[in-house]
C-alpha positions in Angstrom: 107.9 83.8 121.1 108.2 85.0 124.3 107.8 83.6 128.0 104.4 81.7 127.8 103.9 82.0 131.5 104.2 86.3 130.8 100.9 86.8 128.3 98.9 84.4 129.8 99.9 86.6 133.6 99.3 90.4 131.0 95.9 88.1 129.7 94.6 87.7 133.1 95.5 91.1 134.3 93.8 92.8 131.9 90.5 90.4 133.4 91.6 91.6 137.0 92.5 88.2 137.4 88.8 87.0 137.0 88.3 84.0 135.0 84.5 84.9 133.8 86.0 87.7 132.5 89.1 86.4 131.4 87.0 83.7 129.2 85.0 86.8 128.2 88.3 88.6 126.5 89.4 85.0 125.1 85.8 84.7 123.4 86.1 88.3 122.1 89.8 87.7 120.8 88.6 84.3 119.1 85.8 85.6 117.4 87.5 89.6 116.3 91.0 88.3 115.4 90.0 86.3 112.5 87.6 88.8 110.7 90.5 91.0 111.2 92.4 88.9 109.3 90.0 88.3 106.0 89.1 92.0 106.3 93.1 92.9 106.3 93.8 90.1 103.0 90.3 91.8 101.3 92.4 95.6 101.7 95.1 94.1 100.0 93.6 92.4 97.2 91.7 95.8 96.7 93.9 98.7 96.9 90.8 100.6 96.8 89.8 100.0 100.2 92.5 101.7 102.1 90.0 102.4 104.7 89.1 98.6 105.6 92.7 97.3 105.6 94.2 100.7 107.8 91.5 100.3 110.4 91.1 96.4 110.8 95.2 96.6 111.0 95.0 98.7 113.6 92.6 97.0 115.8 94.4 94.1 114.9 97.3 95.4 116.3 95.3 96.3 119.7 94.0 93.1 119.8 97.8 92.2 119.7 98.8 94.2 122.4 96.6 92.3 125.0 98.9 89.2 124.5 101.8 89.4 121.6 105.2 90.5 121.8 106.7 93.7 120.4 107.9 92.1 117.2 104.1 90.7 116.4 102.5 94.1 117.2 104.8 95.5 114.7 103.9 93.2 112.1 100.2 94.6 112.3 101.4 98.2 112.5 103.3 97.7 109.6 100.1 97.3 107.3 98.3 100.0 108.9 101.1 102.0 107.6 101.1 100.5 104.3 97.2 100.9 103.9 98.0 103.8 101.4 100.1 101.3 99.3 98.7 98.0 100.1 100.1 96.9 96.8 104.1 97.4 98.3 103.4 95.1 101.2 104.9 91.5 99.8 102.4 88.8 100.1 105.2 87.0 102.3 104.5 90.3 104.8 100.7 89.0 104.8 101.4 85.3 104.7 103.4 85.8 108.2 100.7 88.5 110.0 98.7 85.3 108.8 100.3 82.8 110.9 101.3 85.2 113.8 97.1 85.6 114.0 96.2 81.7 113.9 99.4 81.2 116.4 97.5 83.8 118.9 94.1 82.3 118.3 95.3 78.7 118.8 97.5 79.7 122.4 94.5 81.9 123.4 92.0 79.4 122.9 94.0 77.0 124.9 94.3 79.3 127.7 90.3 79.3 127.2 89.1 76.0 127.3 92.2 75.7 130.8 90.3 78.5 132.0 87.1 76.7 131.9 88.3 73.7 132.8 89.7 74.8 135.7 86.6 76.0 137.0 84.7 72.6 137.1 
């Protein structure tokens, strides 16, 4: 992972440095990431639903990009390239984008409940 003191500074600056709004993006993080998540595992199951797994990869991988590094971005790209052939992507692949997720929501909600500590 890289340099915890770097996304928390990228986090705030997308909020202009504003901690209302920098709980606001946390809140919105903490509540899309994981429906991302269950929507991504229900595309895989169900090769049928290209649709569901290529867009909620992709906005997973935008939620990403507020926060992750390079090599966790890619990990969500990589199954909104393989929404055509969901059933190629090794459940290992889906395991990890997994645990990269519950990693982000876990640091971000951290940086949350500081945020809002810090203003009392």
């Amino acid at each position: 992972m890289h340099d915890e003191t770097d996304w928390r500074q990228k986090l705030s600056g997308f909020a202009g440095n504003d901690p209302p709004t920098l709980i606001a993006i946390c809140d919105a993080f903490l509540e899309e990431v994981p429906i991302l998540i269950r929507q991504i595992r229900s595309g895989w199951e169900d090769p049928k639903d290209e649709k569901t797994l290529q867009v909620a990869a992709h906005t997973l991988k935008s939620c990403f990009r507020y926060v992750a590094p390079d090599s966790d971005i890619e990990r969500a790209a990589e199954f909104e390239r393989g929404a055509a052939n969901p059933q190629a992507i090794e459940p290992e692949r889906l395991e990890q984008l997994e645990a990269i997720a519950a990693r982000w929501c876990e640091l971000v909600g951290e940086l949350r409940a500081e945020t809002i500590a810090a203003r009392e």
